[in-house]
Structures are given as structure tokens and as C-alpha cells.
C-alpha positions in Angstrom: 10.3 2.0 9.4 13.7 3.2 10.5 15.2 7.0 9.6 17.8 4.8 7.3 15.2 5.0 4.5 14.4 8.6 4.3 15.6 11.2 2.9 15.4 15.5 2.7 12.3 17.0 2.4 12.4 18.7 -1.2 11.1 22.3 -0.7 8.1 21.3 -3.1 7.0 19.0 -0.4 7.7 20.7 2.8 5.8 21.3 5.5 4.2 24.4 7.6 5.8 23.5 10.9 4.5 26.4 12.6 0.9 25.1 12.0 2.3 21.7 12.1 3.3 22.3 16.0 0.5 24.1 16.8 -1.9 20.8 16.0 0.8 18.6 17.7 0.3 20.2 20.8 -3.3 20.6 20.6 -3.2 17.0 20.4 -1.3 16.3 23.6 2.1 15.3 21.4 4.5 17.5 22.3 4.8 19.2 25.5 5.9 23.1 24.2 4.4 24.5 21.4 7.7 26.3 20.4 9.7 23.0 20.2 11.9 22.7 17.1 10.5 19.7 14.5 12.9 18.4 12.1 10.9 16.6 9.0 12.3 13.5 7.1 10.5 11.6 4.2 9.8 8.2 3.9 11.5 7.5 0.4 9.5 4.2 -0.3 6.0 4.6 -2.0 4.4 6.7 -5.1 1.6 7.4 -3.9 0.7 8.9 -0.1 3.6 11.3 1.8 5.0 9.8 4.8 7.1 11.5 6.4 9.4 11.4 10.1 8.8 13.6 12.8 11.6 14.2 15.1 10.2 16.1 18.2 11.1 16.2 21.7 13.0 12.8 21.5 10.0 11.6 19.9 9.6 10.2 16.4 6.2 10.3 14.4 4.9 9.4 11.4 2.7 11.8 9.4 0.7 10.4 6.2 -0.8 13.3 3.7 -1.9 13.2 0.2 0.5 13.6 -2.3 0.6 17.6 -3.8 -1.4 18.1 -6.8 -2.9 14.6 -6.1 -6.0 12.5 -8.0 -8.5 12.7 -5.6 -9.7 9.5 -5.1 -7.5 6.8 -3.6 -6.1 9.5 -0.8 -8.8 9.8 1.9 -7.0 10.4 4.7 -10.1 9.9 7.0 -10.8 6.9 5.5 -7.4 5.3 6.0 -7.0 6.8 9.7 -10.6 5.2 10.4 -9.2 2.0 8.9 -6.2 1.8 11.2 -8.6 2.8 14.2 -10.8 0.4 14.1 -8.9 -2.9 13.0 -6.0 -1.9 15.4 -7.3 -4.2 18.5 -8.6 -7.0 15.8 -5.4 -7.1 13.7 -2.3 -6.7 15.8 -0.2 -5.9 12.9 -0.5 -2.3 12.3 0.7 1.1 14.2 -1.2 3.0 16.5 -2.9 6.2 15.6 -3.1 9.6 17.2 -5.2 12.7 15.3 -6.7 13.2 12.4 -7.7 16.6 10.7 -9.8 17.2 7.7 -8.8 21.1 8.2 -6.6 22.0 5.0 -5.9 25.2 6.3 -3.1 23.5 8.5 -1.0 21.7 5.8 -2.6 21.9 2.6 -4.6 18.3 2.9 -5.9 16.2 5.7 -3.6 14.8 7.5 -3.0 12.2 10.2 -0.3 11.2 12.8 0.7 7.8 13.7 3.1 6.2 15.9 6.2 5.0 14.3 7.0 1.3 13.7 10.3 -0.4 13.7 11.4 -3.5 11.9 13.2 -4.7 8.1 11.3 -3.5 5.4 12.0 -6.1 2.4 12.4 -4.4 -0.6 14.6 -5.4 -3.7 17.7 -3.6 -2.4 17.5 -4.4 1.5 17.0 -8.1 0.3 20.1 -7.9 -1.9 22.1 -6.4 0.7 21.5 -8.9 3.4 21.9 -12.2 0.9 19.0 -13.8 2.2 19.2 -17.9 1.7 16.6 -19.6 0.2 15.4 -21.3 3.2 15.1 -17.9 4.9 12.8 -16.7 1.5 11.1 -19.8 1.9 10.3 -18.6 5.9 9.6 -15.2 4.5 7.3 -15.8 1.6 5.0 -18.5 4.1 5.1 -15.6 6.9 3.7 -13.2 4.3 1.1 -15.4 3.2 -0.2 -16.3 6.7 -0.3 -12.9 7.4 -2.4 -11.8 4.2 -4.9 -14.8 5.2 -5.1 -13.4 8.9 -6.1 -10.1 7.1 -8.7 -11.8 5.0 -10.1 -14.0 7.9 -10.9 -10.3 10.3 -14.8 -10.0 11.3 -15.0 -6.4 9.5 -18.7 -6.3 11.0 -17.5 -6.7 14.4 -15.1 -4.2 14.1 -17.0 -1.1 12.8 -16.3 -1.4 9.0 -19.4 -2.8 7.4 -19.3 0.9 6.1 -16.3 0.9 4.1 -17.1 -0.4 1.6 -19.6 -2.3 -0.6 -18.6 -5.6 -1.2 -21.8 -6.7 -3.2 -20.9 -5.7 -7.0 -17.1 -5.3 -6.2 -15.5 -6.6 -8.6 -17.7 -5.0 -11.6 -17.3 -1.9 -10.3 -13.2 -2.2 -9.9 -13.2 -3.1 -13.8 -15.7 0.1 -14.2 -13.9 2.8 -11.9 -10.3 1.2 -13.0 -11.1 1.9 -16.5 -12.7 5.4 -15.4 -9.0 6.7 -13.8 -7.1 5.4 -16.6 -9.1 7.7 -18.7 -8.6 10.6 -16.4 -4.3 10.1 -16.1 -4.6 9.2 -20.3 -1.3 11.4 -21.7 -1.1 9.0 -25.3 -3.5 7.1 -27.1 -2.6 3.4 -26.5 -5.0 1.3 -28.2 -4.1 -2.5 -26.0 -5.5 -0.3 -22.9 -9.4 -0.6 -25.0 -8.9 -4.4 -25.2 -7.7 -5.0 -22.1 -10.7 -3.3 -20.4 -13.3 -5.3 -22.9 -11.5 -8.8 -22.0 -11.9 -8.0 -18.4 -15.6 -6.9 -18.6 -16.5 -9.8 -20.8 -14.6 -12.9 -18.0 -15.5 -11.4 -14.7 -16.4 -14.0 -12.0 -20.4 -13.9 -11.5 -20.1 -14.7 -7.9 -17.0 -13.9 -5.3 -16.5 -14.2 -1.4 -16.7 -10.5 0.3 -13.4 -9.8 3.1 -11.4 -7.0 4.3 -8.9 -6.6 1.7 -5.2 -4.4 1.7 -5.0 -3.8 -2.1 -1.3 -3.3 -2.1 -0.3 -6.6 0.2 3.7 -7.2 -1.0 7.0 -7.4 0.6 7.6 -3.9 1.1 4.3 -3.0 2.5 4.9 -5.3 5.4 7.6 -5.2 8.6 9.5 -8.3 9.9 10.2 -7.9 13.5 13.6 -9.6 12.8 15.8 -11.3 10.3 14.7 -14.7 12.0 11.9 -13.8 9.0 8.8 -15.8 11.4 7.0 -12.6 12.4 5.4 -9.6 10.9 4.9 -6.8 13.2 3.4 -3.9 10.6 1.3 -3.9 7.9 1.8 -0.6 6.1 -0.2 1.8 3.7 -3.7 1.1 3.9 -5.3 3.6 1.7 -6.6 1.8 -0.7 -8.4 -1.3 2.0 -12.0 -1.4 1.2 -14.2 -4.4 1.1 -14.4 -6.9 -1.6 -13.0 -9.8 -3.1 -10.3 -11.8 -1.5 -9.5 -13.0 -5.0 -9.0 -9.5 -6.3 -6.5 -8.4 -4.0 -4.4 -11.7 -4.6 -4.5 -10.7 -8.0 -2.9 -7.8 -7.2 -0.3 -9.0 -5.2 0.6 -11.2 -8.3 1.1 -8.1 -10.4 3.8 -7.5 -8.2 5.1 -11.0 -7.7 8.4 -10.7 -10.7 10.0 -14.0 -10.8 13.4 -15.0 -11.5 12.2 -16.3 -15.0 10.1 -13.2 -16.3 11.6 -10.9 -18.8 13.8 -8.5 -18.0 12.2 -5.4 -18.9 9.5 -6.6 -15.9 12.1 -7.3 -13.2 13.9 -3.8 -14.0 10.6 -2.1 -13.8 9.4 -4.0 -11.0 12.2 -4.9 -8.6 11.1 -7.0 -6.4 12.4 -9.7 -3.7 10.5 -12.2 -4.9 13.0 -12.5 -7.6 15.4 -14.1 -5.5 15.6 -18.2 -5.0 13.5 -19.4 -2.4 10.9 -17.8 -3.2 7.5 -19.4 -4.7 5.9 -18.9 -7.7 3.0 -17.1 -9.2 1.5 -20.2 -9.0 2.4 -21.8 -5.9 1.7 -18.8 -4.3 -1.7 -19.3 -5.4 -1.9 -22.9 -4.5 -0.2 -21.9 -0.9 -2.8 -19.4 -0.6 -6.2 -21.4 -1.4 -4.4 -24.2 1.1 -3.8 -21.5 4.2 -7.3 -19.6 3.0 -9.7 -23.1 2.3 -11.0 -21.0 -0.7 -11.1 -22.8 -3.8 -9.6 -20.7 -6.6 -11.2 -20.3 -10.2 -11.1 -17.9 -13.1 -7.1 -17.1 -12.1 -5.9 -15.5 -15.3 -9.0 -12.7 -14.9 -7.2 -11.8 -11.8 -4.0 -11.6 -12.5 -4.9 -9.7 -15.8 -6.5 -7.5 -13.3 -4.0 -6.8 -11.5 -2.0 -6.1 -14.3 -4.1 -3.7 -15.2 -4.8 -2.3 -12.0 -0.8 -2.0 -11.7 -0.4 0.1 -15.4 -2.9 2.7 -14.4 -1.7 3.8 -10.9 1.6 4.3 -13.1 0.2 6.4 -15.5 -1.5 8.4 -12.8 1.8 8.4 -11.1 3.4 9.8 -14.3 0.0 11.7 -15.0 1.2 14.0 -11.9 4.5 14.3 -13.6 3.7 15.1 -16.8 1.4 18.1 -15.9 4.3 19.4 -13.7 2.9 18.8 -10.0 5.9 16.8 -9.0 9.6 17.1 -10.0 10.4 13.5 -8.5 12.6 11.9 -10.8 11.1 8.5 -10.5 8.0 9.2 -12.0 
């Protein structure tokens, strides 16, 4: 994260610095509880707030729930208990500092984390720095080695047999998927019906249990550099849980835009993986089962799950706008 990617806090999302400083201190953060704060936002992401503390010649990072946020998929303890416990068995991720469930203080639970530094590769930093194919090709096998590292963590040994219940995952994804489309519904859209019913009718019988991300793509990771060979931060865990490796490649699929897709798909999905160098959707998978050792079957049903998975938290995102919590443009 660098300040280069944030922008003015909009008065709708701005923050009760008085109450604000008064935790900070209480937590050992700042040294005067009268110190001024000045509060940037993160402008990546739909989901979770992150925003840039500027403090004492410190800089922090503060995650809270969006305003007028679904519930579920923002549990701020959750994530901060994530980052706590992987942060000695997975050395790509920042360090945490507080937590509070109080929402007196902000509105939300909260927590504060040390700020990371590094290249975030979205669409537009990639197009500004005309990346070679070769260096895509370093990028893309980085990525990858990284998401296996993540699937390969002992979650038992780490405190984290408790997040989750990996048993049953992926029927219950389909089930509670299907369940928050139907809460963030604004139209009827009758392909929504089918899509569910395809899924419930091909789901795998039988799936290997891991520590998955659930939003692993460029732009949730850090490169420590432009030599592209090391990734230093793996960002926005709120949606990690335990479950099927499979499912959360799937995911990472939906995201995967290729040169060759349509266009409407590449405009609503910008994405570096569009640029050459880059794999396919399925050499990704092929480079995956060969870093992972896991044999891949029933591929479509995941990538049609992670289609799927992809159009509801967009019409949750727009949910949020359509009922007026949020005046952000982009949704």
C-alpha cells in the first residue's frame, strides 16, 4: 500500500477522530492523545473500508465494515484473528495491533494494522508500467506459488481449526450464496434460478479441506519490487474460512479476464491478466494442480461457481447503492 492510491475521505465515510485517538493511545500507538490524525482512504476494494492513518510520523491502516453494510462477510474479529494467528506461519501478511468490537467508538468494530509497502498490480498500475511478457510470465508463477503456500499452511497448528467447517463446504457455499443473492435481489432475473439448480445438481461429492483466501487475484497481493519474484503482502482477508482448495481457485478464475474474452467482461472486470504473458484460464489450472500435486476434476462447476459467487457480491455491492447507503459512484 502506498498513500498514491488513496484518496479524501467523503464526509459519508469519515471518521470520529476524537474517539478514534482516544483508542489509539489506549493502545500504546501514539504517544499524546491530543495529536492531530489526518485520514486517507484506500480507493481499491468494494467491500471493507481501509483507510491511512497519518499520526505522529506514523502511518496505519484501519479496516471497518462498510456503512450500511450486509452483515455477514464483514466480521472484523474474525479477520483480525485470522491475521493474528497465521502471521508467524505465513510471512506474507501485515502485522496487527487492536481490535475492538465496541461500536460506540466508530460506528463498527474496528481493527488497526501496520501498513505494508510494495506495487499493487491492478489493471491501471500494470498499464502504466508496460510490463513485458516475460515479466507477466514471472508475475503470474510468483502469484501461484504464493496461493499454493497459502493452501499448504497447517491451520490446526496455528489456532484456526475454529474457523471454519470445512466438512460440507462446498454445499453450504451453493446454499448461503444463493441465500445473499436473495437478500441484495432489486429485479427479478430469471438465469439467477438456473444457475443455482445447475450448481446444486454437479457439486463434487468429495473435496480436500485447506485454509483458503476467497478473493486471491493480482490486486489483493504486494510485490516487493518490479523484479516481480517476491510477494510481500497478502491483503483482505475477510472472507478466509476453511474449505475447498478447489473452490477458491474457482474464484480466482472469475476474475482471471483474458485477452480473448468479450469485451463487455474485460470492461467490467479490468484485470492484468489481460495483458500478454500471462496464462490462461486453463493453464492456470494446469500450473496450479502441478505446484499443488492435487488432481483437478469437475472444473467447469467451479468456475461456474465462481461466476456466480462474483455476480452476487455485485449485486450486494449495488444492493447498498440502490437503497441509498452509499453515494460511491462505482457501485
Amino acid at each position: 500500500m502506498s498513500s498514491d492510491n488513496t484518496i479524501k475521505v467523503s464526509k459519508e465515510e469519515a471518521l470520529q477522530l476524537d474517539h478514534l485517538r482516544q483508542f489509539l493511545y489506549e493502545h500504546n500507538l501514539i504517544n499524546d492523545v491530543k495529536s492531530n490524525i489526518e485520514t486517507r482512504r484506500f480507493s481499491g476494494g468494494f467491500s471493507n473500508l481501509t483507510y491511512l492513518l497519518l499520526v505522529e510520523n506514523k502511518e496505519y491502516v484501519l479496516r471497518r465494515p462498510p456503512f450500511g453494510a450486509v452483515k455477514r462477510g464483514h466480521d472484523m474479529s474474525r479477520e483480525y484473528k485470522v491475521l493474528s494467528n497465521l502471521y508467524n506461519a505465513f510471512n506474507k501478511i501485515p502485522k496487527v495491533y487492536a481490535f475492538t468490537g465496541d461500536a460506540s467508538i466508530l460506528g463498527a468494530p474496528f481493527y488497526i494494522m501496520e501498513k505494508a509497502n510494495g506495487i499493487i498490480l491492478d489493471f491501471s498500475e500494470a498499464k502504466k508500467r508496460n510490463i513485458s511478457p516475460l515479466n507477466f510470465k514471472s508475475i503470474s508463477n510468483t502469484w501461484l506459488d504464493t496461493f499454493v503456500e497459502l493452501h499448504n499452511v497447517d491451520y490446526q497448528t496455528i489456532g484456526l481449526s475454529d474457523l471454519g467447517k470445512p466438512e460440507g463446504y462446498v454445499a453450504r457455499q451453493i446454499t448461503n450464496w444463493a441465500k445473499q443473492y436473495e437478500k441484495a435481489k432489486t429485479d427479478v432475473i430469471p438465469e439467477s434460478e438456473k444457475v443455482i439448480k445447475w450448481l446444486q445438481n454437479n457439486q463434487p461429492k468429495t473435496h480436500d479441506n485447506c485454509l483458503i483466501h476467497n478473493d486471491f487475484k493480482y490486486d489483493n497481493v504486494m510485490f516487493k519490487d518490479d523484479s516481480w519474484v517476491e510477494i510481500n503482502t497478502v491483503l483482505d482477508w475477510e472472507m478466509c474460512t476453511l474449505g475447498d482448495p478447489l473452490m477458491d481457485l474457482g474464484t480466482s478464475l472469475s476474475y482471471w479476464v483474458t485477452e480473448d474474452d468479450m469485451d463487455a467482461l474485460k470492461k467490467g472486470l479490468p484485470s492484468p491478466t489481460v495483458f500478454k504473458g500471462n496464462p490462461n484460464r486453463t493453464e492456470i489450472v494446469e500450473l496450479y494442480s502441478q505446484k499443488s500435486g492435487r488432481s483437478i476434476h469437475n472444473l467447469v462447476f467451479y468456475y461456474a461457481y465462481g461466476l456466480f459467487k462474483l455476480a452476487v457480491i455485485v449485486q450486494q455491492i449495488y444492493y447498498r447503492y440502490h437503497k441509498g447507503y452509499t453515494t460511491d459512484k462505482r457501485f
